[in-house]
C-alpha positions in Angstrom: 14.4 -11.3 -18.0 16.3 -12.5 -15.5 17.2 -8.7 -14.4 14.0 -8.0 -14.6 12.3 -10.5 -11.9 15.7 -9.7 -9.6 14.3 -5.5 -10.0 10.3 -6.4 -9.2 11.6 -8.5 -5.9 13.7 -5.9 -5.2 10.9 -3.3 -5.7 8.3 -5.8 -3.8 11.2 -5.9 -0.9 11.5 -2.8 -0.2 7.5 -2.3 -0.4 7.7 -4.5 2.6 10.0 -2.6 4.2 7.7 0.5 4.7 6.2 -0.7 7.4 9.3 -1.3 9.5 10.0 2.9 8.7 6.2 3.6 9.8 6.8 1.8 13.2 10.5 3.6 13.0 9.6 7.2 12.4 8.2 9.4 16.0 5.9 11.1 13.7 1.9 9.9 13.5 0.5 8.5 10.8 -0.6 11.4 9.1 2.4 13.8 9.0 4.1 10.4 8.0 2.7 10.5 4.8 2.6 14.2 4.5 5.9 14.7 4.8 6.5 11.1 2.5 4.5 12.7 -0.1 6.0 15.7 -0.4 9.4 14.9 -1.0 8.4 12.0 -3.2 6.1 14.2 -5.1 8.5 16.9 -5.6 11.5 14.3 -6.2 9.1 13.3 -9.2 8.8 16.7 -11.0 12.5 17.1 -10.7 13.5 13.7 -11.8 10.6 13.1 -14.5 11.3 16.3 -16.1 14.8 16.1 -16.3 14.3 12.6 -18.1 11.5 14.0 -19.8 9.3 11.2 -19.2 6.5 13.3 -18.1 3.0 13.7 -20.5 1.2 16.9 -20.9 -1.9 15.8 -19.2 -5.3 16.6 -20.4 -7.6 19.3 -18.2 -10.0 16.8 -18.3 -8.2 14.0 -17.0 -6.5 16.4 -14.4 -9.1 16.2 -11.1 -9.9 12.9 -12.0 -6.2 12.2 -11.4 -5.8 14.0 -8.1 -8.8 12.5 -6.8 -7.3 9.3 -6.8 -4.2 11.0 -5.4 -6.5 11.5 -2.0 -7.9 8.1 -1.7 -3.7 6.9 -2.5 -3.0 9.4 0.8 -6.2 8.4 3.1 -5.1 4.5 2.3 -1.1 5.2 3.5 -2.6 7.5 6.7 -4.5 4.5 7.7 -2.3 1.8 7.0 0.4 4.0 9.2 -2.6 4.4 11.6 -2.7 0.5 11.7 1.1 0.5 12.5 1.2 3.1 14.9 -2.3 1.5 17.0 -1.3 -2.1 16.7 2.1 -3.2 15.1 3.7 -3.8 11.6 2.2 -7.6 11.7 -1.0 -6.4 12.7 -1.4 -3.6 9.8 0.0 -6.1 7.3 -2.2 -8.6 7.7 -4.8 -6.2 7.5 -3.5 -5.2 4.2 -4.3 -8.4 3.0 -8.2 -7.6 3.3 -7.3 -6.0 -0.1 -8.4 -8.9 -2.1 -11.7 -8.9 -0.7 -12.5 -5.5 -0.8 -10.9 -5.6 -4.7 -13.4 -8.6 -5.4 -16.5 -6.5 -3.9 -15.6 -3.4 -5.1 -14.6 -3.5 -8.8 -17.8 -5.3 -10.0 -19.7 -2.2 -8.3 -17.4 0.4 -9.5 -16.9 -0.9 -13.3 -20.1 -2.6 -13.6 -19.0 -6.1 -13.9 -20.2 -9.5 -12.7 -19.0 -10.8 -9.3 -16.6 -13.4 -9.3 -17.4 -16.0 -6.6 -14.4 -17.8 -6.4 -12.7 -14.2 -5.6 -15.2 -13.3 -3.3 -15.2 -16.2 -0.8 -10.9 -16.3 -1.4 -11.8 -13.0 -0.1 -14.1 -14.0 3.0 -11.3 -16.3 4.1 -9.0 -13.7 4.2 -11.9 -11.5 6.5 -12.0 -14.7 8.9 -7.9 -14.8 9.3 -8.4 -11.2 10.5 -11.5 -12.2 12.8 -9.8 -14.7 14.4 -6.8 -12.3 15.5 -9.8 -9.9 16.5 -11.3 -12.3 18.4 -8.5 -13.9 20.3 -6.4 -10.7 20.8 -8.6 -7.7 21.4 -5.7 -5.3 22.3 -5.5 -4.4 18.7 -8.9 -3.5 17.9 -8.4 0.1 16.7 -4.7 -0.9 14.8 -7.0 -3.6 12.9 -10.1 -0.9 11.9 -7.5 1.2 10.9 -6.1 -1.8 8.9 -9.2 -2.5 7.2 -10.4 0.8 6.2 -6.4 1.1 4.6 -7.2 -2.4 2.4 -10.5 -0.9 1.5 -9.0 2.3 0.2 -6.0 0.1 -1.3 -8.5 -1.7 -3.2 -10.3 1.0 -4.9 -7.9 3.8 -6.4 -6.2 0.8 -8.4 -9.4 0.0 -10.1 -10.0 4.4 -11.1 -6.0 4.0 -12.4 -6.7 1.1 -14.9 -8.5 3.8 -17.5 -5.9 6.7 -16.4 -3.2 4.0 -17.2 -4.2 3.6 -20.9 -4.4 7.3 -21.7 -0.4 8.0 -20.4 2.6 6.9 -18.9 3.2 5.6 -15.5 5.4 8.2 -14.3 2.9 11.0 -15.4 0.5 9.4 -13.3 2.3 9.0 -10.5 3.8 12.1 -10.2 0.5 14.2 -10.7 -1.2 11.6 -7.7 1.6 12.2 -5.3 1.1 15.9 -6.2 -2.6 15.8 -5.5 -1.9 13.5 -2.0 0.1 16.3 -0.5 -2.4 19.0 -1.5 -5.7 17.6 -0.7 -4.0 16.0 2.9 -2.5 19.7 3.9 -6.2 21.0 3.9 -7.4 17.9 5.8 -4.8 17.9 8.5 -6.0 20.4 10.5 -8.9 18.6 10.7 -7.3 15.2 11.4 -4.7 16.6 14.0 -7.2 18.5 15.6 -9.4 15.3 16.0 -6.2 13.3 17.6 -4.6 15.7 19.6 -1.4 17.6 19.4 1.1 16.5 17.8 4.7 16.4 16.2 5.1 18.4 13.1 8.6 18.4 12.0 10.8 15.1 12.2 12.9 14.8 14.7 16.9 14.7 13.7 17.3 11.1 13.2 13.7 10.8 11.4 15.2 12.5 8.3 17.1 10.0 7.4 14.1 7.6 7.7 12.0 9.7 5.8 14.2 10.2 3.2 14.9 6.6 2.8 11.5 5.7 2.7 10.0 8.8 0.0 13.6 7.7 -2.2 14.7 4.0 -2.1 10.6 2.8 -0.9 8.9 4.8 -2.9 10.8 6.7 -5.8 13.4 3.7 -6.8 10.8 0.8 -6.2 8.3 2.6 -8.2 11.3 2.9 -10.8 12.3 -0.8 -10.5 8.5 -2.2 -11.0 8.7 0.3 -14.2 11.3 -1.2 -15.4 10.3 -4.6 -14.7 7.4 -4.3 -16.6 8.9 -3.6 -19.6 10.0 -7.5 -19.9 7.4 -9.0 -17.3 3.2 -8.8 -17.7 1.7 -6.8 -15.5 -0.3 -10.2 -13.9 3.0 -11.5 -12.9 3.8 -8.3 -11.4 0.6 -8.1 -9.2 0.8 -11.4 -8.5 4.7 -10.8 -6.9 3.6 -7.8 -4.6 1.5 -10.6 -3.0 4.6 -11.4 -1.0 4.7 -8.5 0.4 3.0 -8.7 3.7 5.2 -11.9 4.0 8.7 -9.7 3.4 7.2 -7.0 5.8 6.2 -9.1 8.8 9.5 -11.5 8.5 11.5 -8.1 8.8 9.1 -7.2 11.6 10.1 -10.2 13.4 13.8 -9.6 13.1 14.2 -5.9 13.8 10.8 -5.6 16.6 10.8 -9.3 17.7 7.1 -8.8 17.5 6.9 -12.5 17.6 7.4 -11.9 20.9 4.0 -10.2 21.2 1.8 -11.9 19.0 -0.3 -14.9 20.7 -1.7 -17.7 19.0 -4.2 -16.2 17.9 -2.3 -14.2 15.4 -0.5 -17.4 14.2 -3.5 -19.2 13.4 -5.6 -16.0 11.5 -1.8 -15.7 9.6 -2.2 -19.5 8.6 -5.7 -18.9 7.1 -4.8 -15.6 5.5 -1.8 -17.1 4.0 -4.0 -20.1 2.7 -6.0 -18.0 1.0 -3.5 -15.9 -1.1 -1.9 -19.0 -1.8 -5.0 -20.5 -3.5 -5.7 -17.6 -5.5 -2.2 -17.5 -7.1 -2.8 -21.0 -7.8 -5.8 -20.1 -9.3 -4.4 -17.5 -11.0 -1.5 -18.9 -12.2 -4.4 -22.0 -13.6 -5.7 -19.1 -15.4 -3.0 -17.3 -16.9 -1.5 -20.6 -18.3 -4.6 -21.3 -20.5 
């Protein structure tokens, strides 16, 4: 157990970490995650089948799967977007819209009553994020990006839940990665076309970061939150990844010094954002113990 909770913090670590690598890497936002994709996707396949942990998957199950491999992709190209326009503190925080947009969106999607509670947890969030709006309008088009990435975030979770039940995680993972890259190489000439030329292929030092970030960030952590699950519920799991706009802005801080260019304004929407989560694991902790 106890190796168990030390691999989901791990895994919840280095989630926080790829936010640092988005501010780190010269490419934009959306060859980020193209070229993330790719080599996570294709790491997948070759890993996966050599453990032979893949699933044959179902032709009916098969679009459905890389459908919400393109709402996975649009999510990463604007939470990069976020990063790139405003800051790693800016986009995480953002990120943590994700509640809100879950609590709105899953009731509509699944066909399920609205949870209140949830919904104004999630309103509170929405005001931490107006108040840095409001008081510090130089990251206006970093914080749409941010909220459009939190909406996406919140939605292809809630398509996996019925995918999950039918086969394992790495099948899914690997066939939504797949179905990321291919659906976002037919959109970027659109996208890049809409931003302006750009940089295609990473520079020399980029590799490295890329490479860190589609093997240790994405490959490994998704590995260690596998294996963690095996001795650890899947609430307390969800519930962990929680701290990771926390992890990700405290390493912001250290590397950036963003501190430095955050005005109170940010500090007090943090406060109420960071209220917020902590009263719904409270209240979700009050839950799961009944």
């Amino acid at each position: 157990m106890r190796k168990a909770f030390l691999q989901l913090h791990l895994a919840v670590f280095l989630a926080g970490f790829t936010g640092i690598l988005g501010r780190l890497i010269e490419l934009n936002e959306a060859m980020i995650v193209w070229w993330r994709l790719l080599i996570s996707s294709a790491t997948m396949w070759v890993l996966f089948s050599f453990t032979k942990s893949l699933q044959p998957v179902p032709a009916k199950d098969r679009w459905r799967i890389l459908g919400v491999g393109v709402i996975a992709a649009m999510h990463w190209v604007c939470f990069y977007g976020s990063i790139k326009y405003a800051n790693v503190s800016v986009g995480l925080v953002c990120f943590s819209a994700v509640g809100f947009f879950t609590a709105l969106f899953e009731p509509l999607l699944l066909r399920t009553r609205f949870r209140v509670a949830e919904l104004l947890l999630g309103l509170l969030v929405m005001a931490g994020i107006y108040i840095i709006f409001h008081f510090d309008t130089r990251y206006t088009k970093g914080i749409i990006f941010g909220l459009f990435s939190s909406m996406l975030g919140a939605i292809f979770p809630v398509f996996n839940r019925g995918l999950m039940q039918r086969m394992n995680a790495e099948t899914l993972m690997t066939w939504e990665l797949s179905g990321g890259v291919l659906a976002l190489t037919c959109l970027l000439p659109f996208y890049l076309k809409a931003v302006g030329p750009v940089q295609y292929l990473p520079a020399a030092g980029d590799w490295l970061w890329l490479l860190f970030l589609s093997w240790v960030c994405s490959v490994w952590a998704f590995r260690l939150s596998a294996n963690a699950l095996k001795s650890i519920s899947a609430f307390t799991v969800n519930l962990s990844y929680n701290l990771e706009p926390v992890y990700g802005i405290a390493l912001a801080f250290l590397v950036y010094h963003e501190n430095r260019e955050l005005n109170a304004g940010f500090y007090a929407g943090f406060a109420v954002i960071l209220v917020a989560v902590l009263l719904q694991t409270r209240r979700a902790l009050k839950v799961a113990s009944r």
